[in-house]
KEVORO-635596 format. One record per residue (C-alpha): residue in three letters; y negated, x negated, z negated. Coordinates in steps of 0.2 Angstrom, whole numbers, padded with zeros to 4 digits, always signed. Example, Ala and Ser with C-alpha at 12.3 -4.5 7.8 and 13.67 -1.06 7.14 Angstrom:
BEGIN
ALA+0022-0062-0039;SER+0005-0068-0036;
This chain:
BEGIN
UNK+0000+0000+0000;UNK-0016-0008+0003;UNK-0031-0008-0009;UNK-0048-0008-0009;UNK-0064-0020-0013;UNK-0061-0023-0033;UNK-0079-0025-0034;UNK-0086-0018-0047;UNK-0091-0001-0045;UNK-0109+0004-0051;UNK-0110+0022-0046;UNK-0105+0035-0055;UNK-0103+0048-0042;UNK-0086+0049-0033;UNK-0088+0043-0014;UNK-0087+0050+0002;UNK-0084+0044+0018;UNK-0090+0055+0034;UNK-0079+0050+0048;UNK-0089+0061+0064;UNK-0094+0056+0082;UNK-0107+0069+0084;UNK-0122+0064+0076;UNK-0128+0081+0069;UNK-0111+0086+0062;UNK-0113+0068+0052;UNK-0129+0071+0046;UNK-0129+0088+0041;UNK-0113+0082+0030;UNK-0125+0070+0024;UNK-0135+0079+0017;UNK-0125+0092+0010;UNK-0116+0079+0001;UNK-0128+0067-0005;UNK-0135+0076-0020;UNK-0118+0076-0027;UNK-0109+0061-0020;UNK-0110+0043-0014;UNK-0110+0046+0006;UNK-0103+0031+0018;UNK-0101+0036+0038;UNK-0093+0031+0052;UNK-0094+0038+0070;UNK-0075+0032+0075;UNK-0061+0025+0068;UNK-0064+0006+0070;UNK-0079+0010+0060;UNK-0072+0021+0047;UNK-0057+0007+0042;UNK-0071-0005+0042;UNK-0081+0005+0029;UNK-0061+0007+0018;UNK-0060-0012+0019;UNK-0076-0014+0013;UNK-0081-0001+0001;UNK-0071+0009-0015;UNK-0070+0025-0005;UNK-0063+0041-0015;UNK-0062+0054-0001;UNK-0066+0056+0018;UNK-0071+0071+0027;UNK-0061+0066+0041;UNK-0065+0074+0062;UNK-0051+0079+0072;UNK-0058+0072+0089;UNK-0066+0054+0090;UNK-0068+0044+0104;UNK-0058+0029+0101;UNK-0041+0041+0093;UNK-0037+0055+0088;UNK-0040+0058+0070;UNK-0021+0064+0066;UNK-0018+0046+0070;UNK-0032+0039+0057;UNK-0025+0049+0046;UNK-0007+0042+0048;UNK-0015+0025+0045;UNK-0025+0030+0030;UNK-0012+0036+0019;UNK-0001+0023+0024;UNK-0011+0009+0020;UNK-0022+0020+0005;UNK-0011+0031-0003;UNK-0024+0037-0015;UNK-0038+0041-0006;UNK-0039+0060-0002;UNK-0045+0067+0017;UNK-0050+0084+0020;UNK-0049+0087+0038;UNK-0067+0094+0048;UNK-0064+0100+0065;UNK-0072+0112+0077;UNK-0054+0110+0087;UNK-0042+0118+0074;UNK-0026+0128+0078;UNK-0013+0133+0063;UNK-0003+0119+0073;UNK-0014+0108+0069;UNK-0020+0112+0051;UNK-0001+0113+0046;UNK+0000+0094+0055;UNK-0013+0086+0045;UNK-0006+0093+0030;UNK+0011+0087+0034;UNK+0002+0071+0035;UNK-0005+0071+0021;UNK-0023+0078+0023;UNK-0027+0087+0008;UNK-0037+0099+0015;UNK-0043+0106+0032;UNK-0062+0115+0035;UNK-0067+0123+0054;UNK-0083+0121+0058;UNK-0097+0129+0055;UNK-0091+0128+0039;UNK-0097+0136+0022;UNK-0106+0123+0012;UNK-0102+0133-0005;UNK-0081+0132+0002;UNK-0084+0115+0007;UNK-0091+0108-0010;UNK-0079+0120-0020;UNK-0066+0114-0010;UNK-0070+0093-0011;UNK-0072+0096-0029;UNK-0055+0104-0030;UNK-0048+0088-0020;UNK-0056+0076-0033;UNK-0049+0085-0048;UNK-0032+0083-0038;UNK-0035+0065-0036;UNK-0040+0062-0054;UNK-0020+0068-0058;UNK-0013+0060-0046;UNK-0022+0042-0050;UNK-0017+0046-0068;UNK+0002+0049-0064;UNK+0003+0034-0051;UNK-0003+0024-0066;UNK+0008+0030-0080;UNK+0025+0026-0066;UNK+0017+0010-0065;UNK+0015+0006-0083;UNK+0028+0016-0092;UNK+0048+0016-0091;UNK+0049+0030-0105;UNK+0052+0046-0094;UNK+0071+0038-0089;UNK+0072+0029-0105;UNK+0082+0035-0119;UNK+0082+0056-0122;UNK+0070+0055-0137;UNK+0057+0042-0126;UNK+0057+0053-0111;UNK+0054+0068-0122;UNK+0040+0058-0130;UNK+0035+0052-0112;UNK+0035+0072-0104;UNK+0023+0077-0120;UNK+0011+0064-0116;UNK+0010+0067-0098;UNK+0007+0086-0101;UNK-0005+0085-0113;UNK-0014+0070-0101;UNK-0011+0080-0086;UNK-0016+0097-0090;UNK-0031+0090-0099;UNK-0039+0083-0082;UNK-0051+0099-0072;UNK-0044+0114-0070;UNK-0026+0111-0071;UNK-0016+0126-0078;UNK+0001+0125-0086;UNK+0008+0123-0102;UNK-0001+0108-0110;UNK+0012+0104-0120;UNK+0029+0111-0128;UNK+0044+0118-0120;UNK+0047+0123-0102;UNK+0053+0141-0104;UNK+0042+0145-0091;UNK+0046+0134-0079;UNK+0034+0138-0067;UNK+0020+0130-0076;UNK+0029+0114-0072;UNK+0031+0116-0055;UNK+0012+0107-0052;UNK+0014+0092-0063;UNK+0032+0090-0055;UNK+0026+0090-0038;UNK+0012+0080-0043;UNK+0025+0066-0048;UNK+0034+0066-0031;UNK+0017+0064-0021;UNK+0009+0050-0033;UNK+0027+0040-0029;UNK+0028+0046-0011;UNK+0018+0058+0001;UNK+0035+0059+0010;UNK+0048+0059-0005;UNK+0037+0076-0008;UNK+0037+0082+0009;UNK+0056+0079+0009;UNK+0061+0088-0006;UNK+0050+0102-0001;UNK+0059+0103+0015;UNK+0078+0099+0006;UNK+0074+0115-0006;UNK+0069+0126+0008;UNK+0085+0123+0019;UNK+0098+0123+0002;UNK+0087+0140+0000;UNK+0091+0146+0019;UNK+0109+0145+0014;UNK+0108+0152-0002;UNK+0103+0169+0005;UNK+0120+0169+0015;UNK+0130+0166-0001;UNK+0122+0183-0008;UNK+0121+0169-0025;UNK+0116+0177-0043;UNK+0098+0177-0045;UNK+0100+0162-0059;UNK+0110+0152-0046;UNK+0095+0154-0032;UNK+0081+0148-0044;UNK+0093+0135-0051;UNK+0095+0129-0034;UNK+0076+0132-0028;UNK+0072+0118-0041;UNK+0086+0107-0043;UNK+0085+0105-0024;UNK+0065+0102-0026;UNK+0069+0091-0040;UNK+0085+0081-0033;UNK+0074+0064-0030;UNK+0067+0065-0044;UNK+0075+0047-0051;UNK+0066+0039-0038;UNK+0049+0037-0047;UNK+0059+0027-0059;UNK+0060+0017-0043;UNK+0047-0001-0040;UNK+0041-0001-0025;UNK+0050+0014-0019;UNK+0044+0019-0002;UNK+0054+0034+0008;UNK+0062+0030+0021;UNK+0071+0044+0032;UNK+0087+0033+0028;UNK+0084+0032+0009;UNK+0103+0043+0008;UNK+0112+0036+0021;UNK+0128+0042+0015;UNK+0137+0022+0023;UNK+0128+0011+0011;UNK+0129+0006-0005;UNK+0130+0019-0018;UNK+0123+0009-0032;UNK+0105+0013-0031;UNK+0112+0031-0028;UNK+0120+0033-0042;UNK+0107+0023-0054;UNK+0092+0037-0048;UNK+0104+0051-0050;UNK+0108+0047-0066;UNK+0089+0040-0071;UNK+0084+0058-0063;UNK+0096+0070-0074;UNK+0092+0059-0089;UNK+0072+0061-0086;UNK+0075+0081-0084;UNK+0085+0084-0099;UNK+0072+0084-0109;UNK+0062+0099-0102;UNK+0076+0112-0104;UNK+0081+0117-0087;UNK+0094+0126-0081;UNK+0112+0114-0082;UNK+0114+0116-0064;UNK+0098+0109-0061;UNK+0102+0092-0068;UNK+0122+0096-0060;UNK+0112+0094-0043;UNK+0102+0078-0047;UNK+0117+0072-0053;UNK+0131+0077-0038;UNK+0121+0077-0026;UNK+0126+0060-0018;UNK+0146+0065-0020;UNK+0155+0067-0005;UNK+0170+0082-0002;UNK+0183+0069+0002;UNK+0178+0060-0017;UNK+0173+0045-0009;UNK+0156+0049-0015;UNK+0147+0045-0033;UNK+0140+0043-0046;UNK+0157+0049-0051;UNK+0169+0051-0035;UNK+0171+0072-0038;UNK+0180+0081-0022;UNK+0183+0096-0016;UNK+0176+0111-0027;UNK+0176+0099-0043;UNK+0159+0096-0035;UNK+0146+0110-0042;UNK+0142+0122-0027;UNK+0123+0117-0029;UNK+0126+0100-0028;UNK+0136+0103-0012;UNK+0123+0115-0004;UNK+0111+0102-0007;UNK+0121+0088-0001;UNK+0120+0098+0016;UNK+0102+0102+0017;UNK+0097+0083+0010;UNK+0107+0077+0026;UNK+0098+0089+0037;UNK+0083+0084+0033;UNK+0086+0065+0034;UNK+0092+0069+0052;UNK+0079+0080+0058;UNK+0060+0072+0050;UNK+0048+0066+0060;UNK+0038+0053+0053;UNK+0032+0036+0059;UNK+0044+0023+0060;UNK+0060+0037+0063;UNK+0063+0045+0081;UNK+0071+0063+0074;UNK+0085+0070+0079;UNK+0086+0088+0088;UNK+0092+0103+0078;UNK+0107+0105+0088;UNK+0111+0087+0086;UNK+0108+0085+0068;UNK+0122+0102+0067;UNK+0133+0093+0078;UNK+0133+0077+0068;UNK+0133+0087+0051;UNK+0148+0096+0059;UNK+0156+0080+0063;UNK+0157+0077+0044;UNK+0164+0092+0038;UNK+0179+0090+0025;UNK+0175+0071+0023;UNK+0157+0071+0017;UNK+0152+0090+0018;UNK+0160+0107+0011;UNK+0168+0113+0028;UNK+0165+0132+0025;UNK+0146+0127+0019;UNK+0145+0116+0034;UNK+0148+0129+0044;UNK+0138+0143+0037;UNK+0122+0131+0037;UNK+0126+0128+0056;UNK+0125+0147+0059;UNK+0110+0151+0050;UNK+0100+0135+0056;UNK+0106+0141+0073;UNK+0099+0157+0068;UNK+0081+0152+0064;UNK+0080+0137+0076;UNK+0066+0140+0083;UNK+0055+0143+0067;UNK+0062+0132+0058;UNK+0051+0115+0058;UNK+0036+0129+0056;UNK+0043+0138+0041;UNK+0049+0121+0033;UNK+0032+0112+0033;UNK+0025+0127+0026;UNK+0036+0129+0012;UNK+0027+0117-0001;UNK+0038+0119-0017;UNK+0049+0131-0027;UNK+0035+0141-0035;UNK+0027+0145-0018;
């Protein structure tokens, strides 16, 4: 990840970086923000990287359409390279194609032109308060071990990062305490996944709605769906506890090496069992990385002596892995990715899952990258 200027900052205002080639557009921002923020501009995207190399920027109005690329594509390089720094997306060009593209990328937000100032400020002040959490969490994971440590430090750990978390703008949830609700863990939860990875997000968000698709085929108890909801959400969860950690399309290529597997499986049901969730919701972090055939692990389990979540989610996971598209991975087609699922049914995969995830991908093929972008996390 890259980092910014460590010059010490003076200002007290959060910055803002304008990236638009229109020179009205630019200034108007400008002005709009300048009472409230420290405003930096740029008119393309040579300029705007220039201005991230050089200043401590916090967030960038970003323009879909500049001369020298297209902003999607800036926007690609600015979370790769700064993680922490939030965009919102300003465009007089926008489609729900491309709004839901930018999020996918990790835009935070995304604003049509003419815009409403009031929405706009309300809506950059929303990102900030966001950003505050999310720099809080990142550096917690980097300075703590205690959420995968022993039962009592991780419950120690959970009511620090509660208390801390909700604390920070308008966060709402339980502060601290139990998790009978478990809903009003569902932001602080997904907030952990994004400040490791954009993408690990992305890619349990996308795992929970496929083991979800499948779900409604098995006509499962209402318990068993939510169960499966959030421990499909949640089945990477051990991968905070990882250094470095970076997602890779790969991360669970089912031919490697299963000892990091099963070390964030196990780190991830022990960093859940303090919150009181469901059983099968730690059985799916825990399983999900056994194979039908018991060649799989932490603990070689076959046939139906894996638990039926953990198989669903095996499925879906692999799906996933498959079919993303994301830089540095060419993704496979839907009716490939079936095929080759197919292909490992009875050896890695539940046969009769396999082939009831065939038939309902199948089904909804052609709204299926559309519905699971959207799908943003259990309690949507």
């Amino acid at each position: 990840m890259g980092t910014q200027s460590t010059g010490e900052r003076v200002e007290s205002k959060p910055s803002v970086l304008v990236v638009d080639d229109e020179t009205g557009p630019r200034d108007a921002l400008k002005v709009i923000l300048r009472p409230f923020f420290t405003i930096h501009s740029a008119d393309n995207a040579k300029s705007a990287l220039r201005v991230l190399k050089e200043q401590h920027i916090d967030l960038i109005t970003l323009d879909q359409k500049l001369p020298d690329r297209q902003g999607i594509d800036l926007l690609q390089d600015i979370k790769q390279d700064y993680a922490d720094i939030e965009v919102i997306i300003i465009t007089g060009y926008g489609s729900l194609k491309s709004a839901m593209e930018g999020i996918r990328h990790g835009a935070a937000g995304y604003l049509l032109k003419p815009f409403n100032v009031t929405e706009l400020i309300t809506l950059i002040n929303q990102t900030l308060e966001k950003k505050q959490r999310l720099d809080y969490l990142r550096s917690f994971l980097r300075t703590s071990t205690a959420l995968w440590g022993s039962e009592e430090e991780a419950a120690h750990a959970w009511k620090e990062l509660q208390t801390n978390y909700f604390a920070i703008g308008n966060a709402t949830g339980e502060a601290a305490g139990g998790a009978a609700d478990v809903t009003a863990l569902i932001p602080l939860l997904s907030d952990l996944l994004e400040a490791k990875d954009r993408q690990l997000l992305n890619h349990c968000s996308r795992v929970s709605f496929y083991a979800s698709l499948l779900a409604n085929q098995l006509n499962l108890p209402l318990p068993d769906q939510k169960a499966l909801a959030l421990g499909a959400f949640l089945h990477d969860i051990g991968k905070i506890s990882l250094p470095n950690y970076k997602y890779a399309a790969d991360d669970d290529d089912s031919c490697r090496s299963g000892a990091q597997d099963r070390d964030y499986s196990e780190a991830g049901a022990r960093m859940l069992l303090p919150l009181g969730f469901q059983a099968e919701v730690g059985q799916i972090v825990s399983y999900h990385h056994e194979r039908f055939d018991g060649a799989g692990n932490p603990h070689g389990l076959e046939k139906e002596g894996i638990p039926l979540l953990a198989r669903i989610v095996a499925i879906a996971q692999a799906f996933d892995n498959l079919t993303v598209d994301m830089p540095g991975h060419q993704p496979t087609s839907i009716e490939d990715a079936i095929r080759q699922i197919l292909l490992e049914a009875d050896t890695r995969f539940d046969p009769k899952l396999t082939e009831l995830f065939a038939q309902v991908v199948r089904e909804c093929k052609s709204s299926l990258p559309a519905l699971a972008i959207a799908k943003a996390s259990p309690g949507s």
